[in-house]
C-alpha positions as CSV (number, residue, x, y, z in Angstrom):
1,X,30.6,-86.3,116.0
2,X,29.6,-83.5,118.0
3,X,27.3,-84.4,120.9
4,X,27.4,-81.0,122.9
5,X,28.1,-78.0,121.0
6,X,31.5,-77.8,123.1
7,X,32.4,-80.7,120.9
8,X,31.2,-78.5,117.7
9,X,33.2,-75.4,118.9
10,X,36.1,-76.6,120.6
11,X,35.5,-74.7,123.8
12,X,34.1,-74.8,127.3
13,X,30.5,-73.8,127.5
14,X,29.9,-72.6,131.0
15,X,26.7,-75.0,130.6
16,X,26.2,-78.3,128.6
17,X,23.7,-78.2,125.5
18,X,23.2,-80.7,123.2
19,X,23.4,-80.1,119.7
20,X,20.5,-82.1,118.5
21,X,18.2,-80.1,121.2
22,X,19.9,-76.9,119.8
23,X,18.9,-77.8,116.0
24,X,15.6,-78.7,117.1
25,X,15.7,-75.3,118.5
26,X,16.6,-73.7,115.5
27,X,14.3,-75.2,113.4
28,X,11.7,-73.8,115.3
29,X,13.3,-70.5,115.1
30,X,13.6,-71.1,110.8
31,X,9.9,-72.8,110.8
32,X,8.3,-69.5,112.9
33,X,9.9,-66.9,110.7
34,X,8.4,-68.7,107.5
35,X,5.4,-69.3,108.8
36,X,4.8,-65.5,109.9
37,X,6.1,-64.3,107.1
38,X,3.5,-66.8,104.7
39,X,0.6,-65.3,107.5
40,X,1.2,-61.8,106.4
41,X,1.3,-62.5,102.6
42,X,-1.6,-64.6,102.7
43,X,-3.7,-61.9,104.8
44,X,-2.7,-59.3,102.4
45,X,-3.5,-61.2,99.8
46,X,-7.2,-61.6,101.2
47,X,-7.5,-65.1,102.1
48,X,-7.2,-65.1,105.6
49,X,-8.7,-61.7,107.9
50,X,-7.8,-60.6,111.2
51,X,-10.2,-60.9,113.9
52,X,-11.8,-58.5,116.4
53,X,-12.5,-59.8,119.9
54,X,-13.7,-58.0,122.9
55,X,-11.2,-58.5,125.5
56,X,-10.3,-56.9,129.5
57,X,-7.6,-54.4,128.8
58,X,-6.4,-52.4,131.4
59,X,-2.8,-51.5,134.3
60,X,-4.0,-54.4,136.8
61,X,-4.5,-57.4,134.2
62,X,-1.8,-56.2,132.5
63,X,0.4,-56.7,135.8
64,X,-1.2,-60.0,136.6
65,X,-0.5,-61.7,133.0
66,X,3.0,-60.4,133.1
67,X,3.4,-62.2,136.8
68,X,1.5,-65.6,135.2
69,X,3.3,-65.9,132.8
70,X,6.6,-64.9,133.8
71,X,5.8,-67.9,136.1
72,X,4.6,-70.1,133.7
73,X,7.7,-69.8,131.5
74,X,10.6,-70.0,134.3
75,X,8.3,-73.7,135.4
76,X,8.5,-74.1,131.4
77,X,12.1,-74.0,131.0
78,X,13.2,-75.0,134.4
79,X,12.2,-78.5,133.6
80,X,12.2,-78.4,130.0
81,X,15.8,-77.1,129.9
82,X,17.1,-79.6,132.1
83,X,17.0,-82.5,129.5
84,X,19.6,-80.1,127.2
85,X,21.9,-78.0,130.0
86,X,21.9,-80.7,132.2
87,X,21.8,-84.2,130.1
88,X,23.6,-86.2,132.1
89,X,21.8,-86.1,135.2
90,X,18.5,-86.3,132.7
91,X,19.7,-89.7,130.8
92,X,20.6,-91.5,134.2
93,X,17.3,-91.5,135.2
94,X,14.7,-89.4,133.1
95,X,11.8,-90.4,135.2
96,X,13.5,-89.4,138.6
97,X,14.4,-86.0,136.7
98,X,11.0,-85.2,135.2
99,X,9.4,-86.0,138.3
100,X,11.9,-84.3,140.7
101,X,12.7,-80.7,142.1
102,X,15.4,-80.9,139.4
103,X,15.6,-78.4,136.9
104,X,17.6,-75.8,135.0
105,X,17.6,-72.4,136.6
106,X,19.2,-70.2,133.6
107,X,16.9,-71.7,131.0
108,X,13.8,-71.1,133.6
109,X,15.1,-67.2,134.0
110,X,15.5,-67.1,130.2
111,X,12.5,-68.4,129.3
112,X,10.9,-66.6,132.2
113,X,12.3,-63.7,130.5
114,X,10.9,-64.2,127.1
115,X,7.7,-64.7,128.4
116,X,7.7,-61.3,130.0
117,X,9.1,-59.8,126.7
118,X,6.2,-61.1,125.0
119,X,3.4,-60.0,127.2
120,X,4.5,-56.4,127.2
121,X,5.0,-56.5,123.8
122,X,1.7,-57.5,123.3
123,X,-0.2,-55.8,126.0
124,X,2.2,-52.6,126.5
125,X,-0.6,-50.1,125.4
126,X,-2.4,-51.5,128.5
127,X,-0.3,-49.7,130.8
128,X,-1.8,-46.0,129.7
129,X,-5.2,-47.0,130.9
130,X,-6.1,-47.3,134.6
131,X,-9.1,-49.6,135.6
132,X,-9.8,-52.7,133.6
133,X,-12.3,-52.3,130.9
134,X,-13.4,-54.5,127.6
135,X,-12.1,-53.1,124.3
136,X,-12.1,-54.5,121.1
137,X,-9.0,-55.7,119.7
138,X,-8.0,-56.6,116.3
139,X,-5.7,-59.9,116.1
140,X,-3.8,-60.8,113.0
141,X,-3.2,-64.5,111.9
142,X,0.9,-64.0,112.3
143,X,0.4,-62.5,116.2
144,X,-1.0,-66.2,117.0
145,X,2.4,-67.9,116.1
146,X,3.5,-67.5,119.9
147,X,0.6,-69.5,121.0
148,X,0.9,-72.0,118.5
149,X,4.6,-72.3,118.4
150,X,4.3,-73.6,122.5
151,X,1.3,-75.5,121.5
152,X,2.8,-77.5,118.8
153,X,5.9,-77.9,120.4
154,X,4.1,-79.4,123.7
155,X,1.6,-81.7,121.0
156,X,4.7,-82.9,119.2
157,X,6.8,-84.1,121.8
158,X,3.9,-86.4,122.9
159,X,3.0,-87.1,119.4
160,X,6.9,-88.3,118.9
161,X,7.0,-90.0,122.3
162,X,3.9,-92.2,121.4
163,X,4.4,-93.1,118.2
164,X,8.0,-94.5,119.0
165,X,6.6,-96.5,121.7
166,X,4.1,-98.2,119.2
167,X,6.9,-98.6,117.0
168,X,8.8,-100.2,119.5
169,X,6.1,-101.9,121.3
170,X,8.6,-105.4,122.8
171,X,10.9,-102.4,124.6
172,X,7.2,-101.1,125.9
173,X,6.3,-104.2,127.3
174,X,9.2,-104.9,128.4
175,X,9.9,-101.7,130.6
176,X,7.1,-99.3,129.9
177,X,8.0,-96.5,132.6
178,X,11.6,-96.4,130.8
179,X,10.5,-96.6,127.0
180,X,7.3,-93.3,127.8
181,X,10.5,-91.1,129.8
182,X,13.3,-92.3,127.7
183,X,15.6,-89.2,126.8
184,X,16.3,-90.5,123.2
185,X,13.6,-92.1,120.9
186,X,11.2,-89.8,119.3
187,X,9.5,-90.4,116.0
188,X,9.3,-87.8,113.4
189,X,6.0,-88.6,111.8
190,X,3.9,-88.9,115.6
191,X,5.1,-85.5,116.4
192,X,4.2,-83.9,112.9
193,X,0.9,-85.5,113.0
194,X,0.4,-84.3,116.4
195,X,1.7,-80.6,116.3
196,X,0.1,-80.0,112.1
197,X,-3.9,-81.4,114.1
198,X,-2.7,-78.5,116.9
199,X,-1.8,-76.2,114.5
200,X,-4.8,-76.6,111.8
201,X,-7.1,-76.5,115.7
202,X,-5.8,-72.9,116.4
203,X,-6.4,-71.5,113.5
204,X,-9.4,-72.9,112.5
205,X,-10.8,-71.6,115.8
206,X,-9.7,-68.0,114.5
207,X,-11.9,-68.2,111.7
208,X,-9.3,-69.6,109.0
209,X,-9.8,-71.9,106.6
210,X,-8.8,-75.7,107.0
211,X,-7.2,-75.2,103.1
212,X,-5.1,-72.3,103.8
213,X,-3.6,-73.5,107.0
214,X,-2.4,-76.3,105.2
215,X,-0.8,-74.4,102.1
216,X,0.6,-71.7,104.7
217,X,2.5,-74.5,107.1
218,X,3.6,-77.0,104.4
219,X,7.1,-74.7,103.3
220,X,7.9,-74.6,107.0
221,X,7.3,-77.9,107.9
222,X,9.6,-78.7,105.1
223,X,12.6,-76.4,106.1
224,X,12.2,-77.6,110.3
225,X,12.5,-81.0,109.2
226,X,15.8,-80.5,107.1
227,X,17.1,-78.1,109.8
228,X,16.3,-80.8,112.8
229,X,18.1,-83.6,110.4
230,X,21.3,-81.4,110.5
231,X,21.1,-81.9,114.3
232,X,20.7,-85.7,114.0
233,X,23.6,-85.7,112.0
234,X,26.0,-83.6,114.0
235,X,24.9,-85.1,117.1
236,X,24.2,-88.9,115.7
237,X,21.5,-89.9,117.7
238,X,20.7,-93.6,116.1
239,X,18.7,-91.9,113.1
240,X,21.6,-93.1,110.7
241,X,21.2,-96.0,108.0
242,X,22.0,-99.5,107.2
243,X,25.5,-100.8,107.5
244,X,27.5,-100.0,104.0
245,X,30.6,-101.7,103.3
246,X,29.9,-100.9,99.6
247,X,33.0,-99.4,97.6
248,X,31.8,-95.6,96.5
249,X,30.6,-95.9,92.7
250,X,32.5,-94.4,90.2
251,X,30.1,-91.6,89.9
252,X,30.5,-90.3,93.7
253,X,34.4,-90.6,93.4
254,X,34.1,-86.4,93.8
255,X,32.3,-87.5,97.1
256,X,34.1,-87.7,100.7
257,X,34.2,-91.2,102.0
258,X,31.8,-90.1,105.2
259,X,29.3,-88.6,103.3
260,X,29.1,-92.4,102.0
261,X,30.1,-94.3,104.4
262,X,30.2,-93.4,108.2
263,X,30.8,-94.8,111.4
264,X,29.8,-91.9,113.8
265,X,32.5,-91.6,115.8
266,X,31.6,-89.7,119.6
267,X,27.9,-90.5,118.8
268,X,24.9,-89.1,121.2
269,X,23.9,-92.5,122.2
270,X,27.3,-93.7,122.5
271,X,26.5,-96.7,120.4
272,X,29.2,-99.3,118.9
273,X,32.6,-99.9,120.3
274,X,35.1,-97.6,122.8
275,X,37.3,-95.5,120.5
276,X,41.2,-96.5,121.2
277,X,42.7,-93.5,123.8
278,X,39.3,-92.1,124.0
279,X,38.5,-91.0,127.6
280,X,35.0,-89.2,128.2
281,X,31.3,-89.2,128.5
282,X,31.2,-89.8,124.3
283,X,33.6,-92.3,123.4
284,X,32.1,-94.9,121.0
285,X,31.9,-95.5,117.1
286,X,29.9,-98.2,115.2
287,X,31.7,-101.2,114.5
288,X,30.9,-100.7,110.6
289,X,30.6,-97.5,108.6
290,X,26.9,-97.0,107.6
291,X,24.7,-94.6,105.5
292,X,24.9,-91.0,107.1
293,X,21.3,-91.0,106.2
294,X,20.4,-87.7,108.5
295,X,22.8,-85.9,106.1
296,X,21.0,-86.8,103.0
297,X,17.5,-86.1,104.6
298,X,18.8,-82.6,105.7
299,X,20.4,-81.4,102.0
300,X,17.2,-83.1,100.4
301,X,14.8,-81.5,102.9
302,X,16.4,-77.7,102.8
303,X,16.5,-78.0,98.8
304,X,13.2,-79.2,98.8
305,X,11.8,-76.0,101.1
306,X,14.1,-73.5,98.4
307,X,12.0,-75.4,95.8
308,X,8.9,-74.5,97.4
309,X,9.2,-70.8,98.6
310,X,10.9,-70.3,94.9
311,X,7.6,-70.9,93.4
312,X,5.3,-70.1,96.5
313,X,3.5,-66.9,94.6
314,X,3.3,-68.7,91.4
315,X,1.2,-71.9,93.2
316,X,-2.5,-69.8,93.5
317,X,-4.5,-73.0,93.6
318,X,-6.0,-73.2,97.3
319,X,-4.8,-76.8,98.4
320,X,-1.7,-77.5,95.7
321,X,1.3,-76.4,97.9
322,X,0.5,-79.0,100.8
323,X,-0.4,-81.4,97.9
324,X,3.3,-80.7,96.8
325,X,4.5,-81.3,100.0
326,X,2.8,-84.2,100.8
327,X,4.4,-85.6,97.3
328,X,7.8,-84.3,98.0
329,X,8.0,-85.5,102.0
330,X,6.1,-88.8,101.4
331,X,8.6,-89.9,98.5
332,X,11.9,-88.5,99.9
333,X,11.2,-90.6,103.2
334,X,9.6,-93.3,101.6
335,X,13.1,-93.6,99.8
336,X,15.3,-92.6,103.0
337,X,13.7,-95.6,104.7
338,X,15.3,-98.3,102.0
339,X,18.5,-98.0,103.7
340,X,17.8,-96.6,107.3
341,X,17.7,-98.7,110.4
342,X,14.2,-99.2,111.9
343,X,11.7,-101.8,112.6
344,X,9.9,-103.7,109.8
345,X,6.4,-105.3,109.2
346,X,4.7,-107.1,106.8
347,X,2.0,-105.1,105.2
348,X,0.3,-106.5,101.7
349,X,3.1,-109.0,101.1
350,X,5.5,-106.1,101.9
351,X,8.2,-105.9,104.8
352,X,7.7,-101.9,105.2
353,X,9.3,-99.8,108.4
354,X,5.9,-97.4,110.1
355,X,7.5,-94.2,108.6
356,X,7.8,-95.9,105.0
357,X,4.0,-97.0,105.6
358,X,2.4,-93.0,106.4
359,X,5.0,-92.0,103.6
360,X,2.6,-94.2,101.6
361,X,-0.4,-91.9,102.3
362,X,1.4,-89.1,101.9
363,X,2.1,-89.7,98.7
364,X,-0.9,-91.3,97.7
365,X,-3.3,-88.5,99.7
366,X,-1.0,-86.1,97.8
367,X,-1.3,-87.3,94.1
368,X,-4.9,-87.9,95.1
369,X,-4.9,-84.4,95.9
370,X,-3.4,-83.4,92.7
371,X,-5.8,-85.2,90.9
372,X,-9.1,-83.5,93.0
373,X,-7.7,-80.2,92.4
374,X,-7.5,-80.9,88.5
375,X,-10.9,-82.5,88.6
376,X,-12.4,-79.4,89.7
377,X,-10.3,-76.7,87.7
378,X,-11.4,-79.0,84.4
379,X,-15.2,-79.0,85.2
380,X,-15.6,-75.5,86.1
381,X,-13.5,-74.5,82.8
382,X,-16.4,-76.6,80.9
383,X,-19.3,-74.6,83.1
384,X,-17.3,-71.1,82.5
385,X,-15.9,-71.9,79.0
386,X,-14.9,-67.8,79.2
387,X,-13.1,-68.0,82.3
């Protein structure tokens, strides 16, 4: 496995970065270029509008945003970059780090950086004009994708955090300071419920419908979530399956024995036994090979997104792509889950894991969806026989 991306490329990085954090990273990069991209088509197709607000333009605040939030972003990924460029001093004692002086100082100048980028990108017509004055200024849906990409990102780590400690509520009782500033243990579902409430909040504030939002974010939530898998995988950071000691069936004879059956070898978490003449900070393997389950969420996931942007301009029905989604996601994790490693409760005579049990609404708010949506287009055909 490849726990640092020196692992995945054979070299010496002159810093340390993980290569789950770096696929989480690119997913957001993949998810914000889909979303943008879905915000321009969907303004020009007319059902979202830009809005005009009245705001201070002007040299001076010009000057003092680009100082805030150059600030803002080198405190931003000072101690947000610490937990990938400098893991292990993070994962001895998370709480100590968070709470500490410690922090990355290249990711807090490059983020400090990017900050600065963005405000004078934004604002750079505010340097012709002297004093501050109001003006009005027009804001399209895809120039809020800055703001709601930190937003999110902030929403969903807590979401993820919180939801794993319910899910692991004995470890929470048990040592709750340890199981809240953790470095590993984050739960998908908390953080998409989280960031997709932030999300539908921004833009509903900017005058967008609730229905759109949902139909513009549902492709890109599809594709991060494949993209972050491909990270888990890579990395293996506990998110694998069940233990299989199953021969291959005859049908997946074509199919390399990890892609079956996998024992992790160098895993994140350092989980199973030492590897024989292994000497290092990653050095473990499972005991028993088990389902590489992040590799079959990540293929399913990215061919389910292709699926969706394919017929993206043929779905017109406001409400039917995040219906689709909710269909496709709920049931693909739903079935993940059979042979995944996680926590189990009894739920209507059934032992289900807490991402196999809001797969359940998913798919059930989604076909419920499907159902609405065909309701309606049947009884205003009947009222409008002509249309």
């Amino acid at each position: 496995m490849f726990p640092t991306l020196d692992y995945l490329f054979h070299i010496k990085l002159p810093v340390t970065i993980q290569t789950l954090g770096f696929f989480v990273a690119l997913a957001f990069v993949a998810s914000y270029q889909v979303f943008k991209s879905e915000f321009k088509r969907y303004e020009a197709l007319g059902k979202i509008a830009a809005t005009t607000k009245m705001v201070l333009a002007g040299k001076p605040l010009f000057i003092a945003n680009l100082i805030i939030n150059s600030l803002l972003g080198f405190v931003l990924g000072y101690k947000a970059g610490g937990p990938f460029l400098q893991h292990s001093a993070f994962q001895a004692d998370p709480r100590q780090y968070i709470f500490s002086l410690q922090g990355s100082l290249a990711a807090g100048v490059i983020v400090a950086l990017i900050f600065a980028i963005w405000v004078y990108r934004d604002q750079k017509d505010d340097l012709k004009m002297g004093a501050n004055k109001p003006i009005a200024k027009t804001v399209h849906a895809y120039q809020l994708m800055g703001t709601i990409v930190l937003s999110v990102g902030i929403a969903g780590v807590i979401g993820s955090k919180l939801f794993d400690v319910i899910e692991h509520l004995d470890v929470f009782k048990y040592d709750p300071i340890r199981a809240l500033f953790k470095s590993t243990g984050y739960n998908y579902y908390g953080g998409l419920i989280f960031g997709a409430l932030t999300y539908l909040y921004i833009g509903y504030k900017h005058g967008m419908k609730l229905v759109h939002l949902a139909d513009i974010g549902s492709p890109g939530m599809m594709l991060a979530y494949g993209v972050g898998r491909i990270g888990c995988q890579l990395a293996g950071d506990g998110d694998w399956g069940i233990v299989n000691l199953h021969p291959k069936p005859g049908l997946l004879t074509w199919l390399p024995g990890w892609m079956w059956s996998f024992r992790f070898p160098h895993n994140a978490i350092n989980a199973g036994l030492p590897i024989p003449g292994c000497d290092g900070n990653y050095c473990n393997q499972l005991v028993n090979g088990v389902y590489p389950t992040p590799l079959y969420e990540a293929v399913l996931c990215i061919g389910l997104f292709l699926v969706m942007w394919f017929f993206r301009r043929r779905i017109i029905t406001p409400g039917a792509m995040f219906c689709l989604y909710l269909v496709l996601n709920g049931a693909e994790r739903f079935m993940i889950e059979c042979i995944r490693v996680n926590a189990r409760y009894a739920i209507l005579g059934m032992n289900m894991t807490q991402a196999q049990m809001i797969a359940t609404l998913m798919l059930l708010g989604g076909i419920s969806g499907f159902a609405y949506l065909a309701f309606i287009r049947e009884r205003t055909r009947k009222s409008h026989p002509l249309l």
